[in-house]
C-alpha positions in Angstrom: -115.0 -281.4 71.3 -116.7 -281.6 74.6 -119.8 -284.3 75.0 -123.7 -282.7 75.5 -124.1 -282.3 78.9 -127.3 -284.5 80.0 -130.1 -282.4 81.1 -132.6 -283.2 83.1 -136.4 -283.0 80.9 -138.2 -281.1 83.1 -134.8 -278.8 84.5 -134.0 -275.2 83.9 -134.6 -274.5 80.2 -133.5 -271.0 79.4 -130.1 -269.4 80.4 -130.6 -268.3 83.9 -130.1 -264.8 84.9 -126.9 -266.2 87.0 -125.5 -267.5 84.0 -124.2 -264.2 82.5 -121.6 -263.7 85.3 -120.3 -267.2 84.1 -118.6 -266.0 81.0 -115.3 -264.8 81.4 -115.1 -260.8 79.5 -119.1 -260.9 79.0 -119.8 -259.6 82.8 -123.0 -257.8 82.8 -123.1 -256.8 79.0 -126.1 -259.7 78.9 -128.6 -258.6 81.5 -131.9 -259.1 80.8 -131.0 -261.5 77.8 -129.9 -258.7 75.8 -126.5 -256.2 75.9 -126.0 -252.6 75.0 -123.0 -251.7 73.2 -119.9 -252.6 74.6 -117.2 -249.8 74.9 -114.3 -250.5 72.9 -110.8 -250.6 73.9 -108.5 -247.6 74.2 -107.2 -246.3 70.4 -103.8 -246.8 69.8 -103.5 -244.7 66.7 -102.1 -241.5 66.6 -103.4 -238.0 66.7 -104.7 -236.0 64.1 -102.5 -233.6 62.6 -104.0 -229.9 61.8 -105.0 -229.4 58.1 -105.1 -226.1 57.0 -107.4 -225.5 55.0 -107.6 -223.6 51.8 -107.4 -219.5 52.5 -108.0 -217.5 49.2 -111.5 -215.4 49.5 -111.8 -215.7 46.1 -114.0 -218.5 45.4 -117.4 -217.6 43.4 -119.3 -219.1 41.1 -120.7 -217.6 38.1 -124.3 -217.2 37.9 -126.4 -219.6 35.3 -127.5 -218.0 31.9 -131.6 -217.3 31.4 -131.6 -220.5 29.2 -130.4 -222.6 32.1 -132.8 -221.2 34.3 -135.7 -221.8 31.8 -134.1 -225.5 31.0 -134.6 -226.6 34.9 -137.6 -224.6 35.7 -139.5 -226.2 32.7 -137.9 -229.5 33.9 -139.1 -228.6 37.3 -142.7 -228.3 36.3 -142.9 -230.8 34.1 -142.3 -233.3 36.9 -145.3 -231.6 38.6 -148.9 -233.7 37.7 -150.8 -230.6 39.2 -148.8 -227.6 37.5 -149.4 -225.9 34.1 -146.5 -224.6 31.9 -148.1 -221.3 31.6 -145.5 -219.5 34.0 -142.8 -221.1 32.0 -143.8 -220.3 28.5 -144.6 -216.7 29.3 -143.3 -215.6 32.2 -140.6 -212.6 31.6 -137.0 -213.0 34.1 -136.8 -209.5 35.3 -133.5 -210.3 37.4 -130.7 -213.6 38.9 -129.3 -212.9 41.5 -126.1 -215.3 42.1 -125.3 -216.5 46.2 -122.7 -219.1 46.7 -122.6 -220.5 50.4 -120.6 -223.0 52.2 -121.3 -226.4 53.9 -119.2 -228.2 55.9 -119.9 -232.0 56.4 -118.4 -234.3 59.2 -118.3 -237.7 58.4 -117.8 -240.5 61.7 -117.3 -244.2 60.3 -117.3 -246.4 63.2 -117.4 -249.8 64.5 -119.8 -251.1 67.4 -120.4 -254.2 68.7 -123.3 -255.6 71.1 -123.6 -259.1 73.0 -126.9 -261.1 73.1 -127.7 -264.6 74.1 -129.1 -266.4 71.0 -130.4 -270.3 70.4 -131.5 -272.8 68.0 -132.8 -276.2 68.2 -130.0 -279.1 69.1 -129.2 -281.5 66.5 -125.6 -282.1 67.7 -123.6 -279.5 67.0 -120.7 -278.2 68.7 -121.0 -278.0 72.3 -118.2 -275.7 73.6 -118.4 -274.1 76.5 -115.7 -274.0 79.0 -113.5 -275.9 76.8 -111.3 -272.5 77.0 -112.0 -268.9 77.7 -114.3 -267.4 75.2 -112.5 -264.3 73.5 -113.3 -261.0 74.7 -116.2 -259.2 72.5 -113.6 -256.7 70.8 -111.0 -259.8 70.2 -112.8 -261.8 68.0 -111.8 -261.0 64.3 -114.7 -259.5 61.7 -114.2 -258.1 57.9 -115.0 -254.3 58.0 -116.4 -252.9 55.0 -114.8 -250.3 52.5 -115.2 -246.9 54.8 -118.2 -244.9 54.9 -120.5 -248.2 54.1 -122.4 -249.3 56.2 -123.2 -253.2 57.3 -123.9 -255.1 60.2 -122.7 -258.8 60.9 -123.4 -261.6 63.5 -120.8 -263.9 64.8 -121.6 -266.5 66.9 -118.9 -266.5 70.2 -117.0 -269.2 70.4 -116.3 -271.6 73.2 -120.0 -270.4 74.4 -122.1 -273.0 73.3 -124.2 -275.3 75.8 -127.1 -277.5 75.7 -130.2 -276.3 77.6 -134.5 -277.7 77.4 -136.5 -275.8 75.6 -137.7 -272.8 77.6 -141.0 -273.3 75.4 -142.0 -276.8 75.8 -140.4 -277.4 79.0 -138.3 -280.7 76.9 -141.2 -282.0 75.8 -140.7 -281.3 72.1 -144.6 -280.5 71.6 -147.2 -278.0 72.8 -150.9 -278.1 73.8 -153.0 -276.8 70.1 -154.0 -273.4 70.8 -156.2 -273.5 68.2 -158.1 -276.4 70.0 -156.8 -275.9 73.4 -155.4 -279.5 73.2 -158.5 -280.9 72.7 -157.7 -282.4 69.4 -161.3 -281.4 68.0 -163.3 -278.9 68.2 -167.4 -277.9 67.5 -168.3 -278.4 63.6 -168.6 -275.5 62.3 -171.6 -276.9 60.0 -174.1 -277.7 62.8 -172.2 -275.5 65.1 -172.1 -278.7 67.4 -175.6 -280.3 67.2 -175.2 -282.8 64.6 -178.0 -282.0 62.8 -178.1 -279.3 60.1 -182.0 -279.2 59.4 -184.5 -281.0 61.4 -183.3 -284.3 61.6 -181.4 -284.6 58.8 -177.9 -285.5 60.2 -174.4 -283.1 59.6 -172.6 -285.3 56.9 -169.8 -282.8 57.4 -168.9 -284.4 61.0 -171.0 -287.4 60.1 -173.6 -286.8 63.5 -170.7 -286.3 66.1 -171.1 -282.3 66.0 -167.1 -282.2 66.5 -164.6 -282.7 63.9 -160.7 -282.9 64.2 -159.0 -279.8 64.4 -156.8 -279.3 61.4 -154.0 -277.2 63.1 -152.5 -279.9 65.2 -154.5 -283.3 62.5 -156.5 -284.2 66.3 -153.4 -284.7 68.4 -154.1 -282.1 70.3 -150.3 -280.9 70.8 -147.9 -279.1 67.8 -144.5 -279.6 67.0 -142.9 -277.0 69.5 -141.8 -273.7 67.1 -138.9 -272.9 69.1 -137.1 -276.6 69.2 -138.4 -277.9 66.2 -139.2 -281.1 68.1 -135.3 -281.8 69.0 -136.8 -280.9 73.0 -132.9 -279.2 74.1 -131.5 -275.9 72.4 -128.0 -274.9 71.8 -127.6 -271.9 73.8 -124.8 -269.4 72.8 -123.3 -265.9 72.4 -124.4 -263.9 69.1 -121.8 -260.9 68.7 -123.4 -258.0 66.9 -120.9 -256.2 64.4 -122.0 -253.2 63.3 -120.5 -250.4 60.8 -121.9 -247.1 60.6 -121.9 -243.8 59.3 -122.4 -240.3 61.7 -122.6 -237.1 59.3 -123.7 -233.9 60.5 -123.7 -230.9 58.3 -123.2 -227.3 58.8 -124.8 -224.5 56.2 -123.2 -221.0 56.5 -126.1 -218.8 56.4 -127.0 -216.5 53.0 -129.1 -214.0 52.3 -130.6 -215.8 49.3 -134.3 -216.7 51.3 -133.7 -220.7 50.3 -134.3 -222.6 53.0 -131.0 -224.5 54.0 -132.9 -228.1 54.3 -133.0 -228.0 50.2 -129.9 -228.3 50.0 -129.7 -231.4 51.6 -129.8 -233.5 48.3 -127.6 -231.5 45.9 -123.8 -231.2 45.5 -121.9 -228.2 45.0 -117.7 -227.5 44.3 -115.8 -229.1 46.6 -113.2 -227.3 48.6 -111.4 -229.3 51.1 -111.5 -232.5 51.7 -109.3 -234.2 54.9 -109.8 -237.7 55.5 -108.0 -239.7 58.3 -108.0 -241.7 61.5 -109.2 -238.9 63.3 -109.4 -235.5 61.9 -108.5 -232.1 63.4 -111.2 -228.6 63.4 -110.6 -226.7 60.2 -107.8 -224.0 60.7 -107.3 -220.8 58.4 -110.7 -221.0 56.2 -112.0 -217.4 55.4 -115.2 -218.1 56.7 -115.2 -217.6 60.4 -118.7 -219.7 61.2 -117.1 -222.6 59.3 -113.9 -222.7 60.9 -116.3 -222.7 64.3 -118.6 -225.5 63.2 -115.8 -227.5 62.5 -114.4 -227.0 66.2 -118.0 -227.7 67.6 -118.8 -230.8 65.4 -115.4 -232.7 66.2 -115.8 -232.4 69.5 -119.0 -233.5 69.2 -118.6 -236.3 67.0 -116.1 -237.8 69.9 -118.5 -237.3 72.8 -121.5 -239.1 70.8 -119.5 -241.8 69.5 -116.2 -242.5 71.3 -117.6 -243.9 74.3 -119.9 -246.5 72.7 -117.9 -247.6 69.5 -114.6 -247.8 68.0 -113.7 -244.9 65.4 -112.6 -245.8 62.0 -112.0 -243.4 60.4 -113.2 -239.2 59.6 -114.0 -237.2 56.8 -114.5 -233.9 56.8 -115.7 -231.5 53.6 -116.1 -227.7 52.7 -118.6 -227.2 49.6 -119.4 -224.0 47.9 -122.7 -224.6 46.5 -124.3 -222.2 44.2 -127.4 -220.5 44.2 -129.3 -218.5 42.1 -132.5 -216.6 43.1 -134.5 -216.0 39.7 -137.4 -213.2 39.8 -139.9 -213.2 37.2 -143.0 -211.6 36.0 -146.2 -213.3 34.8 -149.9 -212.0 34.4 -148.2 -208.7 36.1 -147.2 -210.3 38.9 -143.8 -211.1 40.6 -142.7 -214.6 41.4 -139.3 -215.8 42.3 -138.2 -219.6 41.9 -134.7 -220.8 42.9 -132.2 -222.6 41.0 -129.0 -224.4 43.3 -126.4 -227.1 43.5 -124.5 -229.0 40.9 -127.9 -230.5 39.9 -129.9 -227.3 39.1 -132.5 -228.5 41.1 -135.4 -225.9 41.4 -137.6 -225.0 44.4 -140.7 -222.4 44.5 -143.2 -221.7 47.6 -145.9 -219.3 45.1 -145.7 -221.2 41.9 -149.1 -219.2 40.2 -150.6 -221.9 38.0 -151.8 -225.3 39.6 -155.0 -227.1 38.9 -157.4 -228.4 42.0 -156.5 -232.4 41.8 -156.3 -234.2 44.5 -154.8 -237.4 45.8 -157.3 -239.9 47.4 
């Protein structure tokens, strides 16, 4: 272990700006005392081999029965504080109309990592710098999570570590009261400085003086310095950033069933294909022409967004058929429509007819 270098009390204190050119593989990733994301090295995995995907034009799924409607419409309203069940008990279903359409979801786990210079107060720990060449920011081991869940770990750099002053308290381990302004006292807030509270009855609460100690810093004038704790020097290092994260973009093949596709966004429907790899390939041979194209558009765009900023774990790609059923329905003479969709049988309606005036303050 190398000795703390001695440093001078009133020397430099924080790492200077020509300091980040002085570790080896860290070059101008630490301007400004913070990094961007470093680009990660070159994969060495193989290519993605074409999946094709599943062909039959077949697929449909049966529309829901009138009871299932009326099971998750009554649920539906229920959940609503400011809607009556009167549409429910007694409105008439004059026609479901089934729609199934597709979604194809792009999944992107990847790893990135970012450089930062970080400190805490010196107490003798480790002081390693120059003992050997620090490892590069993509060398240094760290435990990725299962895929597809994210996390985010900090690691600090070894051989890195130096002993600087305070940047705060310029070594000094304390700092003027900025409650007082150092003064260590400060106008009673009785007699507002006179001494006197009525006539010439003297404050008893600063006993005359019209000053009493200030309680932030107990009349010293000067606090413990926050930054150094009092130690004066700060070990100075490299924090490594780790971070896993998910990119998923989705593509809804458009229907005719008037549901507006961000709905859909919470609900599951029948999956179709799945592929999952390194790096997947643009769906070939699916029946659906505008899937087959989002597919091509999304994996290319998936490697310009993330390629160049972070290492790519792994890809998932899925085709769902989600169903959808478009309920019409008379009540008090009039037509409404609700919709019914996904695996969940959640329910969505723009002109439910029967909702009180409340109001949320």
């Amino acid at each position: 272990m190398a000795a703390a270098p001695a440093s001078s009390i009133h020397g430099p204190s924080a790492p200077p700006a020509n300091m980040f050119d002085t570790v080896p593989g860290y070059e101008g990733t630490l301007a400004g005392g913070g990094g961007g994301y470093l680009p990660p090295p070159m994969p060495s995995a193989p290519m993605p081999v074409p999946e094709q995907a599943p062909s039959s034009p077949a697929w449909n799924i049966p529309c829901i029965s009138e009871d299932r409607a009326r099971e998750a419409f009554s649920m539906y309203v229920s959940s609503k504080c400011c809607y009556s069940s009167g549409p429910v008990k007694e409105g008439v279903i004059t026609n479901m109309e089934p729609f199934n359409t597709y979604r194809y979801r792009l999944e992107t786990f990847m790893e990135s990592r970012s450089t930062e210079w970080s400190h805490e107060p010196y107490s003798g720990q480790a002081v390693d710098a120059g003992v050997q060449p620090a490892p590069g920011p993509w060398q240094i081991g760290a435990q990725a999570p299962a895929f597809f869940q994210d996390h985010k770990q900090t690691i600090k750099v070894p051989y890195t570590s130096s002993v600087k002053n305070c940047h705060t308290c310029l070594g000094m381990g304390r700092n003027p009261c900025t409650t007082c302004a150092g003064a260590g006292n400060k106008p009673c807030w009785v007699c507002n400085g006179s001494g006197y509270r009525q006539s010439d009855n003297r404050c008893m609460t600063c006993n005359g003086r019209g000053r009493e100690n200030c309680s932030s810093c107990s009349g010293n004038g000067s606090c413990q310095c926050k930054t150094c704790h009092g130690k004066r020097q700060l070990l100075v290092f490299i924090n490594l950033t780790v971070k896993w994260s998910t990119g998923k973009d989705d593509f809804i093949a458009q229907d005719l069933s008037g549901l507006r596709v961000e709905k859909l966004g919470n609900v599951t429907g029948k999956e179709l294909f799945k592929d999952a790899q390194y790096m997947v390939y643009p769906v070939r041979g699916f029946p659906d022409v505008s899937v087959a194209q989002a597919s091509e558009r999304l994996v290319g765009d998936h490697q310009v967004k993330y390629a160049q900023t972070s290492r790519i774990l792994q890809q998932r790609q899925t085709i769902e058929l989600i169903p959808i059923t478009k309920v019409n329905y008379m009540w008090k003479g009039k037509p409404y429509v609700y919709y019914v969709y996904g695996n969940e049988f959640q329910v969505n309606t723009d002109d439910y007819p029967a909702t009180c005036c409340c109001s949320v303050m």
